[in-house]
N, C-alpha and C positions, 0 to 999 in steps of 0.2 A: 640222739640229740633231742632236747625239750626243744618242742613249739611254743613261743613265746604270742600270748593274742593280749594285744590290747584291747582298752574297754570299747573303742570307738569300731572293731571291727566288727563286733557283733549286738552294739547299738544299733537299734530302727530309726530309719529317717523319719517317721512320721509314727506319734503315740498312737497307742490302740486304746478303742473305746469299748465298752459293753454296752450293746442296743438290743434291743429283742425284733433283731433281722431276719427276715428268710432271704436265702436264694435258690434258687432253680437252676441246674444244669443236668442236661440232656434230658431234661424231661421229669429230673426227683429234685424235691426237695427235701432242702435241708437248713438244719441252725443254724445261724452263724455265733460263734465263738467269741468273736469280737473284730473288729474292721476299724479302718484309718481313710486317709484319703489317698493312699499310694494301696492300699491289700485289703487284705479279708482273710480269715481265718474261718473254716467249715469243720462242724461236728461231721464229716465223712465214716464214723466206725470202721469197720471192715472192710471198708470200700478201697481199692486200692486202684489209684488213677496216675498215669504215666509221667513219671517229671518232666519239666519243660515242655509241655504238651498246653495249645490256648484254646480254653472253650468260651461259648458265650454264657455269660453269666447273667441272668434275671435278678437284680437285686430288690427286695420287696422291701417297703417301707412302710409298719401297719399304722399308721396314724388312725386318731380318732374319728371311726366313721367313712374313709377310705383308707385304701392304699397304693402308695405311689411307689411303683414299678420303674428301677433303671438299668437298661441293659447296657454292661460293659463286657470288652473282650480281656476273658484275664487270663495270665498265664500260670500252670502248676509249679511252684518251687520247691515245695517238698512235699510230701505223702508219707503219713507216719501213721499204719493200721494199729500200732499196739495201743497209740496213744488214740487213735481215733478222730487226728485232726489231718488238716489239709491245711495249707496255705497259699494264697492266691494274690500273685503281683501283676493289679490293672494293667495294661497295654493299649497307647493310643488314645487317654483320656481328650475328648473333646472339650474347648472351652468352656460348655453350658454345662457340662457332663462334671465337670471339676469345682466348677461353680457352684452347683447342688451339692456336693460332695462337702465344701470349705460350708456352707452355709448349715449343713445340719451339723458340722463338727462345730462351728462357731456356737451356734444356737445348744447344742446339747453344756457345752462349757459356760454361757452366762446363764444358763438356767432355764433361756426360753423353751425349750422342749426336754419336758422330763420322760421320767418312763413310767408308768401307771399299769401295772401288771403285766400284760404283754404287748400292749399299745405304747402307741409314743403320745405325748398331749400338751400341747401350744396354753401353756399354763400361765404366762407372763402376756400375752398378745391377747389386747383385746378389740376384738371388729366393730368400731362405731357408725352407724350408719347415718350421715351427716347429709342433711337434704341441700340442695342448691342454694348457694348464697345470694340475695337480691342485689345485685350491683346498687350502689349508691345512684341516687341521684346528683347528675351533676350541678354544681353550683353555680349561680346566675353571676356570671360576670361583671364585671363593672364597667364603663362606659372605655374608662382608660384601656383596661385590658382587652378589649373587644376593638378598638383601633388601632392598637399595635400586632393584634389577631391580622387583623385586614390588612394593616401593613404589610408584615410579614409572607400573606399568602399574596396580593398583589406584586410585589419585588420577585416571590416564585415564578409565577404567570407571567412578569414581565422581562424575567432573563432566559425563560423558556421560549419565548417568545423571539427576543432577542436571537439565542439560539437558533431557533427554524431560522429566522431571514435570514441570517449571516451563512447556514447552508444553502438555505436556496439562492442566495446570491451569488455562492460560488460556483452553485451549478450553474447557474444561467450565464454568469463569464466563461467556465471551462465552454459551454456549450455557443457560444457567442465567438469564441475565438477560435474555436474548429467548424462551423458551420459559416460564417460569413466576414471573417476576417481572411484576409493570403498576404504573406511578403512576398516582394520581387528581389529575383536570386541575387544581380546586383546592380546596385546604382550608384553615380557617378556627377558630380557640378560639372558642367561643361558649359560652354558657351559659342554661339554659331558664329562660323568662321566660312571662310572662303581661299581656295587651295589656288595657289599662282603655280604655273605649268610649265615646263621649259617646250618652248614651240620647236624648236630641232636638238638637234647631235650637236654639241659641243665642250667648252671649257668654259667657266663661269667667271668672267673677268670683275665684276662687281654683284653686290647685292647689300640692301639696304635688311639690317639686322637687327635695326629697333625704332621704337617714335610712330611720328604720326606722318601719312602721308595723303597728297590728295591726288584726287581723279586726274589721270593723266601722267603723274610721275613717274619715271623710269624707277623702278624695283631690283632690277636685275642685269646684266650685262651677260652675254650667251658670245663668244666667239664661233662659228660651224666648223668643222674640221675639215667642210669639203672648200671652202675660199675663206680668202681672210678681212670681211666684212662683217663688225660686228653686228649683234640685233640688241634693242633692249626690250624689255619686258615691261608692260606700263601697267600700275596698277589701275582697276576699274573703277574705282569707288574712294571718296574720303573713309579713308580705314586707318587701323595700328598695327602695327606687325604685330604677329602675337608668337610666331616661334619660325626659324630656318631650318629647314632642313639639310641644305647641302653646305656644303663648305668654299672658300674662296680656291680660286684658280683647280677646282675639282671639276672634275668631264661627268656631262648629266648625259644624258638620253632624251628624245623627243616624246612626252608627256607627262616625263619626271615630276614628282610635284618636288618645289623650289623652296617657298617658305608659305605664309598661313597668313590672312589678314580677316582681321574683324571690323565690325563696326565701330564708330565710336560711342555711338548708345549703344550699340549693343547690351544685350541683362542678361546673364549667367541663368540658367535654369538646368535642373535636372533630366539626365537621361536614365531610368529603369529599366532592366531586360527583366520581362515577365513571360513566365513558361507558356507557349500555347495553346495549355490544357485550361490556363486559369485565365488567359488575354479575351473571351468572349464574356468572363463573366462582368468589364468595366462597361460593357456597352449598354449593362442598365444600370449606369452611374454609382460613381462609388465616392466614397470621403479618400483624401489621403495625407500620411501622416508621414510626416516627416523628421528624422532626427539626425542631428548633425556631431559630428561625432566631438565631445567634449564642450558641446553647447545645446542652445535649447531646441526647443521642438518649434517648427514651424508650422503655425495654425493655419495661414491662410492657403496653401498649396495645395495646388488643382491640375489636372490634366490640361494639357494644352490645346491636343488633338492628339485622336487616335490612327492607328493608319489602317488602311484596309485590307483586311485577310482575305487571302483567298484560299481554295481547299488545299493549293499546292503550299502553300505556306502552313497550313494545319498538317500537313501528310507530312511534311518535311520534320517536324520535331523541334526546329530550332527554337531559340527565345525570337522573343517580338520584342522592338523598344519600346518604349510610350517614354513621351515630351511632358514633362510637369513645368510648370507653372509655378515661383516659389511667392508669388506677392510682390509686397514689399521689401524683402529681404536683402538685403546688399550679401554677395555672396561671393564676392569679385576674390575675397582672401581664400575662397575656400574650391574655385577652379583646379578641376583635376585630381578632388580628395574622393574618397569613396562615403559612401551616408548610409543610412537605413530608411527604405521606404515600405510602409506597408498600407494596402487597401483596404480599405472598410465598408462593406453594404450593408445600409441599415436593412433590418428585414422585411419592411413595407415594401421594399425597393428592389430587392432579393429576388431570390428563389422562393419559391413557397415553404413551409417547413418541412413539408410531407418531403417534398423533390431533394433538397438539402440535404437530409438526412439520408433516403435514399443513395445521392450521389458520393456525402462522406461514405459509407457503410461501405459501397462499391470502391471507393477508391482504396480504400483499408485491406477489402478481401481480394480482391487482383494487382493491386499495384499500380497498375494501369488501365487507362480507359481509348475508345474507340473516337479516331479523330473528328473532330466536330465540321457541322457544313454550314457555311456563312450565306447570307444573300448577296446578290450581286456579285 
């Protein structure tokens, strides 16, 4: 059966050129025949070297007045002693390696490098040696353009400027609210009251469940379970009921509390439970800030009195309350709602920064700190 070969099978991917090349392997040289940027064809004679066998190959390039040497790894694809050629398919060409390759086939094709006997010669390329150009002198501006100059670079400086503060402003807040600001865990409107008591064991035949009463009024009605003479309960003071605790014809206990009476001035002020770790730090006076929940902030709000810690109350862990003071505030609608109270030392009034810092940094790396010891 005929083998049928198309023209494309024994078509070269890449044309060959005629240059007057040498190359060097293992040590002889030899002509080159002609070469592409994918082979190479070697005047070999007689020489008969192993197919698919990869030497390194020294390709010389004799340019005029030197010559450039590039060694690529090619491999043997045929070996034909009658004819006295070899043919050689590069292996592994490198980027720079291909480069050179594309640039003397390029340059041999527009002309720049012809051939001149047995040299090659850059015949179209000519080297000017062009001395340093003096930069212009620049031109004197005009009044206009020199003020919008300044504009321009003032507006830079001024939003750069801008910039820093507004960071260091936020560091000095972040650091301002971790160093001498604390909230109390919680707080609460309340207002001082006085607890009415049942003085024995009995059934509660009356009690007064709202309004205003005065000094002396009977409050409450106690029958005893041990005889049937009632007692009543008389309140102490011009007061208002402010809530009962027990219920009609219900049997109390002897010191039961009964119902709750306030003042009639009496003024609503807040109660804070603040940690024990942070309750010594009000005793060198603090700002406090008050916000009420779904209304405004109360500026004028102050400590009342503080109360006196002792170690057992530091060793114990519990919250401390502290008494605020709300001003002026009428707050009477907001008894019994819970609020947000938080402390403020300014830093003159503080901690020192050194200590501050310190004591944050500790508080951070243990979690905890060592109970504190009060005077007195």
């Amino acid at each position: 059966m005929n083998v049928v070969k198309f023209e494309a099978d024994v078509q070269r991917q890449h044309p060959r050129f005629k240059l007057p090349l040498k190359c060097v392997i293992e040590g002889y040289r030899y002509d080159c025949l002609d070469w592409s940027v994918g082979g190479i064809g070697v005047a070999t004679g007689k020489t008969v070297l192993p197919e698919f066998t990869t030497f390194p190959v020294d390709l010389e390039f004799p340019f005029d007045g030197f010559v450039f040497t590039l060694r690529v790894n090619a491999q043997i694809r045929y070996c034909d002693p009658v004819k006295g050629r070899t043919g050689f398919q590069y292996m592994s060409l490198t980027e720079d390696q291909l480069r050179f390759l594309r640039y003397v086939r390029d340059a041999h094709l527009t002309g720049e490098v012809v051939t001149l006997d047995d040299l090659l010669d850059l015949s179209s390329r000519s080297i000017d040696h062009h001395s340093r150009k003096k930069e212009p002198e620049p031109q004197r501006q005009s009044g206009r353009h020199r003020y919008t100059a300044l504009a321009k670079r003032s507006l830079r400086i001024g939003l750069l400027a801008a910039l820093c503060l507004a960071v260091v402003l936020f560091l000095w807040g972040a650091l301002y609210q971790k160093l001498w600001t604390f909230r109390a865990d919680e707080s609460l409107v309340t207002i001082d009251s006085a607890a009415v008591i049942a003085p024995s064991d009995g059934v509660v035949t009356n009690v007064v469940t709202q309004g205003a009463v005065k000094a002396g009024d009977p409050v409450a009605t106690i029958l005893p379970t041990a005889n049937n003479k009632s007692i009543s309960v008389l309140a102490r003071c011009d007061c208002i009921v402010q809530d009962v605790q027990v219920e009609l014809d219900s049997q109390v206990r002897a010191g039961q509390r009964l119902l709750s009476l306030r003042m009639a001035n009496a003024k609503p002020h807040i109660v804070a439970m603040v940690d024990y770790t942070q309750a010594q730090r009000l005793f060198r006076g603090a700002r406090v800030l008050v916000d009420l929940p779904h209304g405004p902030r109360i500026p004028d709000a102050s400590i009342r009195d503080l109360p006196k810690l002792t170690t057992t109350d530091l060793e114990s862990g519990n919250r401390i309350p502290i008494n605020i003071d709300v001003g002026n505030a009428d707050l009477s609608s907001f008894v019994g709602t819970p609020v947000t109270v938080r402390f403020v030392q300014l830093p003159w009034t503080g901690l020192p920064l050194a200590e501050a810092v310190s004591e944050a940094v500790g508080t951070i790396d243990t979690g905890s700190a060592p109970p504190a010891q009060t005077k007195g």
